[in-house]
PDB file of N, CA, C, O and CB in Angstrom:
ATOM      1  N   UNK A   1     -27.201  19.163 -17.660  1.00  0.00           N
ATOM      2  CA  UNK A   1     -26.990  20.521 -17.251  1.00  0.00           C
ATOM      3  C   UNK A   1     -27.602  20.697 -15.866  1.00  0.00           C
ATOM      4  O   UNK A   1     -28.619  20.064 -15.582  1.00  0.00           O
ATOM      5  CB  UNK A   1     -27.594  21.512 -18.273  1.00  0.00           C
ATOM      6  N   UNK A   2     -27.049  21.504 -15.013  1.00  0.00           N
ATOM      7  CA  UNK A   2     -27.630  21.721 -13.934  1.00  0.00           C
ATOM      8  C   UNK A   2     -27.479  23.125 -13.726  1.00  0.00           C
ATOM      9  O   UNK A   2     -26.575  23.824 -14.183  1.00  0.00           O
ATOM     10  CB  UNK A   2     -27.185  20.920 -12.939  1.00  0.00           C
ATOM     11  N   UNK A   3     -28.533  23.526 -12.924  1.00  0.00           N
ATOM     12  CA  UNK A   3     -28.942  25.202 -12.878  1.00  0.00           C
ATOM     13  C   UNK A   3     -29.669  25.142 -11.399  1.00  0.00           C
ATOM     14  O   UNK A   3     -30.483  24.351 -10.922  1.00  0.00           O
ATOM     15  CB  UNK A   3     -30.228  25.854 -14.375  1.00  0.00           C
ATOM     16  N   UNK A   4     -29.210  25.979 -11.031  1.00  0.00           N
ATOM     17  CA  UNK A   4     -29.494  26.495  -9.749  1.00  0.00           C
ATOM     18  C   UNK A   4     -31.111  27.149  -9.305  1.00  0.00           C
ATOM     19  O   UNK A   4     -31.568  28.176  -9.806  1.00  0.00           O
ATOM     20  CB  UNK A   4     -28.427  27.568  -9.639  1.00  0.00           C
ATOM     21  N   UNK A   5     -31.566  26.611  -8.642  1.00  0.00           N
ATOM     22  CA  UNK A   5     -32.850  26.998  -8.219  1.00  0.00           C
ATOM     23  C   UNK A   5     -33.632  27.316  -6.468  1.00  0.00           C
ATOM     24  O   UNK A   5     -33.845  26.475  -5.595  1.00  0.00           O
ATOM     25  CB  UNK A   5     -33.472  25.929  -8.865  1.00  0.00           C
ATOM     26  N   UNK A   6     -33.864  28.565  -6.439  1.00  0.00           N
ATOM     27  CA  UNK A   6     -34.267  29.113  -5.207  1.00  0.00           C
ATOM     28  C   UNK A   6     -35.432  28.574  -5.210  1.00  0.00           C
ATOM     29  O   UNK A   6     -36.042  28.796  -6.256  1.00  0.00           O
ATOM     30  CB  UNK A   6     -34.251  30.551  -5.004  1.00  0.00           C
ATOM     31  N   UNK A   7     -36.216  27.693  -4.133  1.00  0.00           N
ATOM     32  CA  UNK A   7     -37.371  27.383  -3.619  1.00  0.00           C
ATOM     33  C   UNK A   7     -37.890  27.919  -2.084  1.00  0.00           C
ATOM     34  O   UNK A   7     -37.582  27.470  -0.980  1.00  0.00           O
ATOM     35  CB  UNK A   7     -37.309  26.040  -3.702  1.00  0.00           C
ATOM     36  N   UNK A   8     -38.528  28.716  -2.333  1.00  0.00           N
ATOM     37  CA  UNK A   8     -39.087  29.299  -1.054  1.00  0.00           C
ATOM     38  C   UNK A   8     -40.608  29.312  -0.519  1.00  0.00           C
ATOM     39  O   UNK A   8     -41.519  29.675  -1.263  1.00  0.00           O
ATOM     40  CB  UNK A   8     -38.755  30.581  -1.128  1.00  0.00           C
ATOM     41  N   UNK A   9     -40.816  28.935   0.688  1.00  0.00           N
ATOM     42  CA  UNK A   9     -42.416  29.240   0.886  1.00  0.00           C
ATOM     43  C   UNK A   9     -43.315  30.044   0.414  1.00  0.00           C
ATOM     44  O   UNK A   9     -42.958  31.216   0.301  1.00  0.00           O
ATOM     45  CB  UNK A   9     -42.660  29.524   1.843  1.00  0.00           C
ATOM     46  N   UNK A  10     -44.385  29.777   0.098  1.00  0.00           N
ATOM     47  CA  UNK A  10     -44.959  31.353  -0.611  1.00  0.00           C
ATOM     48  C   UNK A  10     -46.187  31.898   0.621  1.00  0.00           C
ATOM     49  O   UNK A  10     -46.870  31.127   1.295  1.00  0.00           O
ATOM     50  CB  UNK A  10     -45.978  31.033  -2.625  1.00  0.00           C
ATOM     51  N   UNK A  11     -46.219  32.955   0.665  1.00  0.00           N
ATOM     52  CA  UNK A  11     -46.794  34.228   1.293  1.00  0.00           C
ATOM     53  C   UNK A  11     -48.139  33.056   1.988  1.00  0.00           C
ATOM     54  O   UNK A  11     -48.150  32.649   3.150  1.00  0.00           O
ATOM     55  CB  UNK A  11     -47.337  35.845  -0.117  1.00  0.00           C
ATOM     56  N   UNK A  12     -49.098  32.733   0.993  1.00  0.00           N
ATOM     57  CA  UNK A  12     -50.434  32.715   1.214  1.00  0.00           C
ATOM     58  C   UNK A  12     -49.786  30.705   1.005  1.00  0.00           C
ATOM     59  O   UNK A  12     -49.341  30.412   2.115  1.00  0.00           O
ATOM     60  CB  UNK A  12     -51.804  33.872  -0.120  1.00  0.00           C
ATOM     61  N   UNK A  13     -49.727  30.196   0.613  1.00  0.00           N
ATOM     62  CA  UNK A  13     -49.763  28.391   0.786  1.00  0.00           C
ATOM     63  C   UNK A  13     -48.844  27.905  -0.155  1.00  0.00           C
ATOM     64  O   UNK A  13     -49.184  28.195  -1.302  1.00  0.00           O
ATOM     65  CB  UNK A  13     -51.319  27.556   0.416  1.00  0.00           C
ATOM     66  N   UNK A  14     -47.763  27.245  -0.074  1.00  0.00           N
ATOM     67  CA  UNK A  14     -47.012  26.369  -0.948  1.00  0.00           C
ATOM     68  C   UNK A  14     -45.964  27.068  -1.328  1.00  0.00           C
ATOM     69  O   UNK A  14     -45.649  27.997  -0.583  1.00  0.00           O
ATOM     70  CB  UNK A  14     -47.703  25.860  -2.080  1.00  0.00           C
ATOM     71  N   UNK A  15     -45.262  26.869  -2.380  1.00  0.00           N
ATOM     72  CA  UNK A  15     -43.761  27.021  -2.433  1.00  0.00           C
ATOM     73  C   UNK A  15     -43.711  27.795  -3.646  1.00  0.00           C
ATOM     74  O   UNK A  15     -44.620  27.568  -4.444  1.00  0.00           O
ATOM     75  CB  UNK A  15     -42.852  25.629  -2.480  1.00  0.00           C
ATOM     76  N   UNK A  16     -42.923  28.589  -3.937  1.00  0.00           N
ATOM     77  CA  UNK A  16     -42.546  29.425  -5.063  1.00  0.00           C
ATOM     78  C   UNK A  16     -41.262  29.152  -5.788  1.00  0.00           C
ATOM     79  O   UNK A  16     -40.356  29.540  -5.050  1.00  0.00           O
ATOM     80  CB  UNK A  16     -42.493  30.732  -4.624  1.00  0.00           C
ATOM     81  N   UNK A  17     -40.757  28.642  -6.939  1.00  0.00           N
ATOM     82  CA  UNK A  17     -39.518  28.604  -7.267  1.00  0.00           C
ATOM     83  C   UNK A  17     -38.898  29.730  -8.145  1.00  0.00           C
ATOM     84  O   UNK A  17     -39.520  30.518  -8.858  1.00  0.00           O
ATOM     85  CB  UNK A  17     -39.382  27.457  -7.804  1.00  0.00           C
ATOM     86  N   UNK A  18     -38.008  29.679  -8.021  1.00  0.00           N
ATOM     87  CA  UNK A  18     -37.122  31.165  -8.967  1.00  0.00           C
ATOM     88  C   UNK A  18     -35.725  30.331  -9.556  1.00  0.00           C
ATOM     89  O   UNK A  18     -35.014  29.588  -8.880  1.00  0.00           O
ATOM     90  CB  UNK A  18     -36.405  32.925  -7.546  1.00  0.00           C
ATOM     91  N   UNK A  19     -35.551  30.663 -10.960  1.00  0.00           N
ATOM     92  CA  UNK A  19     -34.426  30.243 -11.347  1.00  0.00           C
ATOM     93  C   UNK A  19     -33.253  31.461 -11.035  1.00  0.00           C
ATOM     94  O   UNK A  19     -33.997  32.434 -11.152  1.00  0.00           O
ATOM     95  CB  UNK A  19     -34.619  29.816 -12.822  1.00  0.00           C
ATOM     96  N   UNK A  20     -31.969  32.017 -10.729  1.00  0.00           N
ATOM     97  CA  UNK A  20     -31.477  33.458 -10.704  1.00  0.00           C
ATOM     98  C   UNK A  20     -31.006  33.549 -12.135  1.00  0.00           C
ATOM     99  O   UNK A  20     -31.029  34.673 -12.637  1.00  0.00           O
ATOM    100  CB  UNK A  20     -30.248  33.810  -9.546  1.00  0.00           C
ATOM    101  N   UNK A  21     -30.602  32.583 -12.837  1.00  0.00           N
ATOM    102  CA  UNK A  21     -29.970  32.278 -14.039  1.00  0.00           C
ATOM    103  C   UNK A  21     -30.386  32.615 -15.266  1.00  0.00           C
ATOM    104  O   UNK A  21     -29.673  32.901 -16.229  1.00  0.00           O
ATOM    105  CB  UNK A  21     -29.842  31.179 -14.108  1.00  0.00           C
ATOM    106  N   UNK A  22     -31.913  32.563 -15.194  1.00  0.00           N
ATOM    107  CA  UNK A  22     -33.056  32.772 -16.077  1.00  0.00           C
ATOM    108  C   UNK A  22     -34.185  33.466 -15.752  1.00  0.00           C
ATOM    109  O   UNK A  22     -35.336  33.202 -15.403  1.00  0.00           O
ATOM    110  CB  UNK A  22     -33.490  31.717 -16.429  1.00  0.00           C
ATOM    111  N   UNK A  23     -33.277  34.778 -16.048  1.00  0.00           N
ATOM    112  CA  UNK A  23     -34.755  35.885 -15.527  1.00  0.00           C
ATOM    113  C   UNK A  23     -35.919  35.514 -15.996  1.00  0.00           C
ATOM    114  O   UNK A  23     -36.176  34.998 -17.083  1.00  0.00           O
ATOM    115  CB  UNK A  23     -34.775  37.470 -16.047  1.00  0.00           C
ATOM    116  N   UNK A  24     -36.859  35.898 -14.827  1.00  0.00           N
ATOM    117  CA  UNK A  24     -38.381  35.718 -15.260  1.00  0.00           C
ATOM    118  C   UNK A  24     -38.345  34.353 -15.286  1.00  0.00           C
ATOM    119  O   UNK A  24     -38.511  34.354 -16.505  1.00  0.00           O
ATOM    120  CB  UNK A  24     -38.923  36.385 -16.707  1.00  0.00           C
ATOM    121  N   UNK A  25     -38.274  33.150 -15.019  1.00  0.00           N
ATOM    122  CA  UNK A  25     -38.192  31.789 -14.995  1.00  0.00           C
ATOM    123  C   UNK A  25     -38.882  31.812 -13.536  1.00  0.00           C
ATOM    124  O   UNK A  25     -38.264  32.383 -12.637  1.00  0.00           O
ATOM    125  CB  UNK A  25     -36.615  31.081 -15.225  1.00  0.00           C
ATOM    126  N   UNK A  26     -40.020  31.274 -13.280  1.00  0.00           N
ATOM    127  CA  UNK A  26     -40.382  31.450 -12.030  1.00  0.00           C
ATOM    128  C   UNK A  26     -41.695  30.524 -12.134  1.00  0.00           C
ATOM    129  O   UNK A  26     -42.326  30.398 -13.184  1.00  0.00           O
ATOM    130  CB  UNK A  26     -40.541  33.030 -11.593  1.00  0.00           C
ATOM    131  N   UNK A  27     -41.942  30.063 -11.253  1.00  0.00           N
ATOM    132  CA  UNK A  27     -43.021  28.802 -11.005  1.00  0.00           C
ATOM    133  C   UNK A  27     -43.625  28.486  -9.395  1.00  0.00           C
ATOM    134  O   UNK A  27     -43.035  28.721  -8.340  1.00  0.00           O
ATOM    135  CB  UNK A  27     -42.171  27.332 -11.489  1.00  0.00           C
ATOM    136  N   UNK A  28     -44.696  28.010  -9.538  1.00  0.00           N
ATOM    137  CA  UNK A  28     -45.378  27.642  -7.902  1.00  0.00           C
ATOM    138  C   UNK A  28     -45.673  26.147  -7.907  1.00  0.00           C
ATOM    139  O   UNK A  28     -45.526  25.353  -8.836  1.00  0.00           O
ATOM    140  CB  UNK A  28     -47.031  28.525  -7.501  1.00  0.00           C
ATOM    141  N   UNK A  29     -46.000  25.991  -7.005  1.00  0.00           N
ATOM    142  CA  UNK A  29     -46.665  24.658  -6.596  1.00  0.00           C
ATOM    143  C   UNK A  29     -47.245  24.739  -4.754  1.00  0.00           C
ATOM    144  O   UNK A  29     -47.045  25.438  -3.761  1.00  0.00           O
ATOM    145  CB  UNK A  29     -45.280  23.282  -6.878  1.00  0.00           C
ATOM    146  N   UNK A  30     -47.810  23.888  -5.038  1.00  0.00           N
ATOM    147  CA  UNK A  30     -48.702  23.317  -3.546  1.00  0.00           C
ATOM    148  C   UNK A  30     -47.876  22.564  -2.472  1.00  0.00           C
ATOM    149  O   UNK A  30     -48.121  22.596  -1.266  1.00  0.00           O
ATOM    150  CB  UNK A  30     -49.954  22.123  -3.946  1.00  0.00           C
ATOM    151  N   UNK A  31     -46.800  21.837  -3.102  1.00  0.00           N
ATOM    152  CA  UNK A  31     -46.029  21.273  -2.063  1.00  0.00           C
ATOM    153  C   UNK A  31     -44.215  21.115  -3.177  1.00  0.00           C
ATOM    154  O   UNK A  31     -44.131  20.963  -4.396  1.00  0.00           O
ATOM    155  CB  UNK A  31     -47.034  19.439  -1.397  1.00  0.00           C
ATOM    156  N   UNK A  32     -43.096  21.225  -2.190  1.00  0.00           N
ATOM    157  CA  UNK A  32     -42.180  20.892  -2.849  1.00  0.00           C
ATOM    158  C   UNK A  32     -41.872  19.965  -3.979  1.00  0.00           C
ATOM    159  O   UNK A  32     -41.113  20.295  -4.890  1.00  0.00           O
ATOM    160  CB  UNK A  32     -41.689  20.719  -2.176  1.00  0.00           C
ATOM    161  N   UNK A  33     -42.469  18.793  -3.915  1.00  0.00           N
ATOM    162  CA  UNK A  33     -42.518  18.108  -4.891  1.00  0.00           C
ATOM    163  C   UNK A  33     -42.844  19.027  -6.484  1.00  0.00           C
ATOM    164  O   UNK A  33     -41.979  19.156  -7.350  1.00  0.00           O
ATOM    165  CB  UNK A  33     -43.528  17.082  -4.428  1.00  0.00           C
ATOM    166  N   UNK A  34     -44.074  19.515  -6.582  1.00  0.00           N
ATOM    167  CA  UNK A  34     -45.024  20.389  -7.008  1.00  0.00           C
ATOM    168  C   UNK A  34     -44.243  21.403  -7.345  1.00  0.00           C
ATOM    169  O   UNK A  34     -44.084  21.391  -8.565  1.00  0.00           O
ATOM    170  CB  UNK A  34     -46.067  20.717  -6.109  1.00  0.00           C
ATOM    171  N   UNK A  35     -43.809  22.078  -6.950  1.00  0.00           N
ATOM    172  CA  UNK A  35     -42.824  23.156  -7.051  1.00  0.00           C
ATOM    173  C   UNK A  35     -41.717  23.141  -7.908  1.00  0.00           C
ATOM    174  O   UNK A  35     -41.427  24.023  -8.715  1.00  0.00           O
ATOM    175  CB  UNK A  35     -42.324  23.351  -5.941  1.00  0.00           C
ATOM    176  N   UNK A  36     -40.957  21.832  -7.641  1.00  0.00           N
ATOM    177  CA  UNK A  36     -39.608  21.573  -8.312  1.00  0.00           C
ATOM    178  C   UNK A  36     -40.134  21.023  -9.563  1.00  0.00           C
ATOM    179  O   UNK A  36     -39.724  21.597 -10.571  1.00  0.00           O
ATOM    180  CB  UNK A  36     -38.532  20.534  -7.505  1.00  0.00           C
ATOM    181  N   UNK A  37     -40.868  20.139  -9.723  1.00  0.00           N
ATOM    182  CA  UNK A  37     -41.772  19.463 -11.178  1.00  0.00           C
ATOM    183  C   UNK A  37     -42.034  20.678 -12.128  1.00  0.00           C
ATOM    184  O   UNK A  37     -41.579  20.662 -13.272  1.00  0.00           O
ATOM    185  CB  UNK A  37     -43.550  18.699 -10.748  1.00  0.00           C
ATOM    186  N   UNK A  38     -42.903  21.929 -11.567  1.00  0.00           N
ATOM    187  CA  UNK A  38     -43.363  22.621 -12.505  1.00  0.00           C
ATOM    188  C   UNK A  38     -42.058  23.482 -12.840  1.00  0.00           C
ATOM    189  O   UNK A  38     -41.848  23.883 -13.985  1.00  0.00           O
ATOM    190  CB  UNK A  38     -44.665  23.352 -12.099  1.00  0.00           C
ATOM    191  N   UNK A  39     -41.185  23.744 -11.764  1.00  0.00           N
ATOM    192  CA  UNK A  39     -40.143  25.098 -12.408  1.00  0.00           C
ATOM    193  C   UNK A  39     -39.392  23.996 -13.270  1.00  0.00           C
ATOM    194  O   UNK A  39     -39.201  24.606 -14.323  1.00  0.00           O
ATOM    195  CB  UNK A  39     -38.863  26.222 -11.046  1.00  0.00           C
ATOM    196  N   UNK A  40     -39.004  23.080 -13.389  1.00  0.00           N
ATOM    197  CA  UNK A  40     -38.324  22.327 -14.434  1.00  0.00           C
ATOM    198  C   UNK A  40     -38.697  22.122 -15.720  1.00  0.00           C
ATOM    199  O   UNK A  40     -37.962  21.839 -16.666  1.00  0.00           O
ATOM    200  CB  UNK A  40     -38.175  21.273 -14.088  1.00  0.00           C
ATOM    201  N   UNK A  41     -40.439  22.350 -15.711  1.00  0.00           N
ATOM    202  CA  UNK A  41     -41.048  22.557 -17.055  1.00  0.00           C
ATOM    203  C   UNK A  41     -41.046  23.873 -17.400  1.00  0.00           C
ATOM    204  O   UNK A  41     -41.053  24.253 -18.571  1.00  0.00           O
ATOM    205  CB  UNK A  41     -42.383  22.087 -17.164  1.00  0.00           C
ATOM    206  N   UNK A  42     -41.036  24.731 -16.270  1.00  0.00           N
ATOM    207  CA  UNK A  42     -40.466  26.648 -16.792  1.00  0.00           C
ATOM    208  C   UNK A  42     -39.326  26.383 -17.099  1.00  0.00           C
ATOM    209  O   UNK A  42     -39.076  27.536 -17.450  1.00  0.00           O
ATOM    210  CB  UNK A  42     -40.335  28.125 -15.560  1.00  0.00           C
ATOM    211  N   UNK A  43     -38.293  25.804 -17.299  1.00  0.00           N
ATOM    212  CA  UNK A  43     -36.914  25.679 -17.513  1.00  0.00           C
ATOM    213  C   UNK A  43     -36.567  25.225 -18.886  1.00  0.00           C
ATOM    214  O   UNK A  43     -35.511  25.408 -19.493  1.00  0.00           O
ATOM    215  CB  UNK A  43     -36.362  24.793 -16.553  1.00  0.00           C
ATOM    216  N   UNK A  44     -37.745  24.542 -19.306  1.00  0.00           N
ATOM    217  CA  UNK A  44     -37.416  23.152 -20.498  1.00  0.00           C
ATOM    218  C   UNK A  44     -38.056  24.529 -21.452  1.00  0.00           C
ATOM    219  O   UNK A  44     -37.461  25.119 -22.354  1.00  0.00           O
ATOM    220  CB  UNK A  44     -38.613  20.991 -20.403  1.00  0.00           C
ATOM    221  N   UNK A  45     -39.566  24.825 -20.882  1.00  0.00           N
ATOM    222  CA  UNK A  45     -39.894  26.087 -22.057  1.00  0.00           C
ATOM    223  C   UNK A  45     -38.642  27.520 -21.902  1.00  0.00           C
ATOM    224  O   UNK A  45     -38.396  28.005 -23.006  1.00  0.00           O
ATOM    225  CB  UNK A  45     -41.853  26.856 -21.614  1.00  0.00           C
ATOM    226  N   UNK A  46     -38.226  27.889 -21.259  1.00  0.00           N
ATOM    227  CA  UNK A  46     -37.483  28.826 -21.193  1.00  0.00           C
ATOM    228  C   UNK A  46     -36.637  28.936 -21.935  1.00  0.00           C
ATOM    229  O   UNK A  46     -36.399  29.957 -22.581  1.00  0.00           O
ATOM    230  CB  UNK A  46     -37.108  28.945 -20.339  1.00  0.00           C
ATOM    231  N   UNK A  47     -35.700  27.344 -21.999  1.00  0.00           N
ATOM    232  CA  UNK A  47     -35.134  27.310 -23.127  1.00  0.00           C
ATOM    233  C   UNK A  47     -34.921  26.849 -24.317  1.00  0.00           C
ATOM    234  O   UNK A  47     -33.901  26.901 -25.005  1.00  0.00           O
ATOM    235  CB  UNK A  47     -34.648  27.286 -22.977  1.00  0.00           C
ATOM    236  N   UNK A  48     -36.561  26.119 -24.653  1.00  0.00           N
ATOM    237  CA  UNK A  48     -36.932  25.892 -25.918  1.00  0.00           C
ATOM    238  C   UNK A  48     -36.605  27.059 -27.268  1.00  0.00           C
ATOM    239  O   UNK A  48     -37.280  28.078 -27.415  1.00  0.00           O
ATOM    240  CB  UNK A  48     -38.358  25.667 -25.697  1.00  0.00           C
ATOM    241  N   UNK A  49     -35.560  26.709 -28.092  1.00  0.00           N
ATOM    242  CA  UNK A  49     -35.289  27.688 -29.339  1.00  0.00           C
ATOM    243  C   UNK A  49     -36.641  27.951 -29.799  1.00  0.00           C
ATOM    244  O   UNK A  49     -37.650  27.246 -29.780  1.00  0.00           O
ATOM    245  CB  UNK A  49     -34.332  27.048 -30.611  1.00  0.00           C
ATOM    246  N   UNK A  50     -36.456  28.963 -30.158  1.00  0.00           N
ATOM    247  CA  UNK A  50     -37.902  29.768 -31.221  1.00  0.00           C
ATOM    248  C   UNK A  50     -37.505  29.426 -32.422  1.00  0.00           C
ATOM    249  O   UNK A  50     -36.393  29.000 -32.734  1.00  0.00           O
ATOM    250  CB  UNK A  50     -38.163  31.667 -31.276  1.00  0.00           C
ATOM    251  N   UNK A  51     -38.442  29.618 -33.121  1.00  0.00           N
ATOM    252  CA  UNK A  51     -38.448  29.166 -34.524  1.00  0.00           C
ATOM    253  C   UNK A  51     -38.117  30.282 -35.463  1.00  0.00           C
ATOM    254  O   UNK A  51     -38.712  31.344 -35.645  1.00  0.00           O
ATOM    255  CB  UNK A  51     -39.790  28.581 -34.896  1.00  0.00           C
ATOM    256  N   UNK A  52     -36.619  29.623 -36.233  1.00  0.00           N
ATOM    257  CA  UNK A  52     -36.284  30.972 -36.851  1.00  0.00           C
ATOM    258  C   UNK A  52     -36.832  30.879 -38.170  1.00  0.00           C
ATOM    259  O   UNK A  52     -36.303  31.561 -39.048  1.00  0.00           O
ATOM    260  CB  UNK A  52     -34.726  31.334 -36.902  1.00  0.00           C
ATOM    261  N   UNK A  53     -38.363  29.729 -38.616  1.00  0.00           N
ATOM    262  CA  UNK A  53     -38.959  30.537 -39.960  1.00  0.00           C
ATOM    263  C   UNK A  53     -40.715  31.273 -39.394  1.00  0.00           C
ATOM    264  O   UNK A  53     -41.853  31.153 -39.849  1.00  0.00           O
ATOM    265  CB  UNK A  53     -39.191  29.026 -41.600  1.00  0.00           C
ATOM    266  N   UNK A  54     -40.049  32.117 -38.063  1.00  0.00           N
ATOM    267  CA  UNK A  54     -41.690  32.074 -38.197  1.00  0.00           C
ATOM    268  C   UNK A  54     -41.934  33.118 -38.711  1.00  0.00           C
ATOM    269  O   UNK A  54     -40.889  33.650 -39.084  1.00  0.00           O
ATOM    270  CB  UNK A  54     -42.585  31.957 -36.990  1.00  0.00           C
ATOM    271  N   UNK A  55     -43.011  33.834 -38.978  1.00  0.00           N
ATOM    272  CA  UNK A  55     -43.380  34.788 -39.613  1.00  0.00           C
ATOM    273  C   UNK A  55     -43.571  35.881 -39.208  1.00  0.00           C
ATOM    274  O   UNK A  55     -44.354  35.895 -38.258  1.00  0.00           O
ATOM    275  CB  UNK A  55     -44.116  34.581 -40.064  1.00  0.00           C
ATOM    276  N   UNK A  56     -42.955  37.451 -39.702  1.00  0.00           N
ATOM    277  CA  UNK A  56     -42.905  38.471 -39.217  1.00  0.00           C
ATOM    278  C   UNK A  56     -43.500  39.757 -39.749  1.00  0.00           C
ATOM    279  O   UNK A  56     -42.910  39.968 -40.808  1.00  0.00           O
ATOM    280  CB  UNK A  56     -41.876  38.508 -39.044  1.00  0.00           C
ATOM    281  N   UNK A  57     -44.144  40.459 -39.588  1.00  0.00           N
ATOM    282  CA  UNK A  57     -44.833  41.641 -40.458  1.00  0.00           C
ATOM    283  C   UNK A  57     -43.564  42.577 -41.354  1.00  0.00           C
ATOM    284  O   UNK A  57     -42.596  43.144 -40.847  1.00  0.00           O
ATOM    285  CB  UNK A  57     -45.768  42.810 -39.216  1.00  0.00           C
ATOM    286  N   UNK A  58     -43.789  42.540 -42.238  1.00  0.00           N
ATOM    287  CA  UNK A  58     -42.813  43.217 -43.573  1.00  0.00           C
ATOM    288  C   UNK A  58     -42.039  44.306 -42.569  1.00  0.00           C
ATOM    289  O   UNK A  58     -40.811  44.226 -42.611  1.00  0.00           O
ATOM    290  CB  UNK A  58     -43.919  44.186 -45.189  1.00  0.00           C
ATOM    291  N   UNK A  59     -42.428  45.007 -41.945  1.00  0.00           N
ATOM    292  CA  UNK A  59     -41.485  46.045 -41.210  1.00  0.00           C
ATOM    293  C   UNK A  59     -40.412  45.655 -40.276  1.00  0.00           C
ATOM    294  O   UNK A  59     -39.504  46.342 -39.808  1.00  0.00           O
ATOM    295  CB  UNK A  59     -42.262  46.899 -40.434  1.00  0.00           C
ATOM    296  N   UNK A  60     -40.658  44.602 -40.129  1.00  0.00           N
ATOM    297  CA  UNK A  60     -39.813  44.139 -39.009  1.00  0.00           C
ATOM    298  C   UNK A  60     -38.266  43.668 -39.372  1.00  0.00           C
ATOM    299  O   UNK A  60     -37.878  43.232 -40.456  1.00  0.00           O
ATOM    300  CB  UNK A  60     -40.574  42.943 -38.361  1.00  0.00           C
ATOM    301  N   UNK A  61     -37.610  43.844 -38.353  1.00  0.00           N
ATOM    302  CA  UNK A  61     -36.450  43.428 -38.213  1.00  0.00           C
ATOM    303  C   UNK A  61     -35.787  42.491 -37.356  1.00  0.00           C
ATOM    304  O   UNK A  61     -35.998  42.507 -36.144  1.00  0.00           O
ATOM    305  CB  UNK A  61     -36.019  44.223 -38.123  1.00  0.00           C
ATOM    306  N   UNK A  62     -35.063  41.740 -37.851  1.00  0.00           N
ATOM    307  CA  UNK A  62     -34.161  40.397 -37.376  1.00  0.00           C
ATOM    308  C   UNK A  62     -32.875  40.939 -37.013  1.00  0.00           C
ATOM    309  O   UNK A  62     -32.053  41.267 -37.869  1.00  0.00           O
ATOM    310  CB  UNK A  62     -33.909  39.177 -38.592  1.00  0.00           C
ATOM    311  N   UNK A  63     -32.679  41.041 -35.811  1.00  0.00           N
ATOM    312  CA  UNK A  63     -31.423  41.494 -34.852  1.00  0.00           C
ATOM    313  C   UNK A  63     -30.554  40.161 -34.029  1.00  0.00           C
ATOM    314  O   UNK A  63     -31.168  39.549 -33.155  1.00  0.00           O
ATOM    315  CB  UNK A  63     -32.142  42.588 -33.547  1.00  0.00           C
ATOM    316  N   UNK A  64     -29.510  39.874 -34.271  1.00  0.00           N
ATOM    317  CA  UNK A  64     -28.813  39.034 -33.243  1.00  0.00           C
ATOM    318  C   UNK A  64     -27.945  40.095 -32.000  1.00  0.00           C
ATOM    319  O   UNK A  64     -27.650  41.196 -32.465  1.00  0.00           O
ATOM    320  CB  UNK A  64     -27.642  37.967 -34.187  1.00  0.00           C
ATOM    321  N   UNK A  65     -27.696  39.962 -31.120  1.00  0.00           N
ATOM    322  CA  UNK A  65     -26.674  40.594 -30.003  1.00  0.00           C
ATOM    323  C   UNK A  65     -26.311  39.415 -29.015  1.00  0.00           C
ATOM    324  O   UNK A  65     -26.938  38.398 -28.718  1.00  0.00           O
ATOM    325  CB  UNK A  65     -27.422  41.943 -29.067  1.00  0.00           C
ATOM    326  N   UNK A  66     -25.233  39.841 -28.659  1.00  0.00           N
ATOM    327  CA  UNK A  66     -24.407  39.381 -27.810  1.00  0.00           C
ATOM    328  C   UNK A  66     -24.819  39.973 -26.149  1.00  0.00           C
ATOM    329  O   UNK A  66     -24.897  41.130 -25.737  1.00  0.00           O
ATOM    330  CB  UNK A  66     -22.977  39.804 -28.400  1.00  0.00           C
ATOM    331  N   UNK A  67     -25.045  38.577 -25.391  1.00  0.00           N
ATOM    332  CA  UNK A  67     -25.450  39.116 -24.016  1.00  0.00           C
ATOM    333  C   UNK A  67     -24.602  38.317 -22.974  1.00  0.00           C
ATOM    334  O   UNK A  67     -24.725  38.547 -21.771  1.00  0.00           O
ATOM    335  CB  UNK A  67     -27.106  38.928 -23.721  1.00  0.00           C
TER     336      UNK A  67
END
């Protein structure tokens, strides 16, 4: 799979990455290398499935939607 990723300088030292694909997917590093390494591990958790036996307080509700 391949996904698109904005890498930009950051403000104060090193590089900032942004996925556009995956809101909130966003990562830093110290040098490009650094940068692209860690947003790829924001990427792998981003879209790690959750666990559908985990446990929920009796009130709660289990909703699917379409996005």
């Amino acid at each position: 799979m391949q996904i698109s990723v904005i890498l930009e300088p950051s403000d104060e030292s090193g590089y900032t990455a942004t996925v556009p694909s995956l809101p909130g997917c966003i990562s830093e590093g110290n040098s490009r290398e650094d940068a692209l390494l860690n947003i790829r591990e924001a990427i792998l958790l981003y879209l790690d499935p959750v666990d559908d036996n985990a446990a929920y307080a009796p009130e709660s509700e289990v909703l699917e939607t379409a996005v």
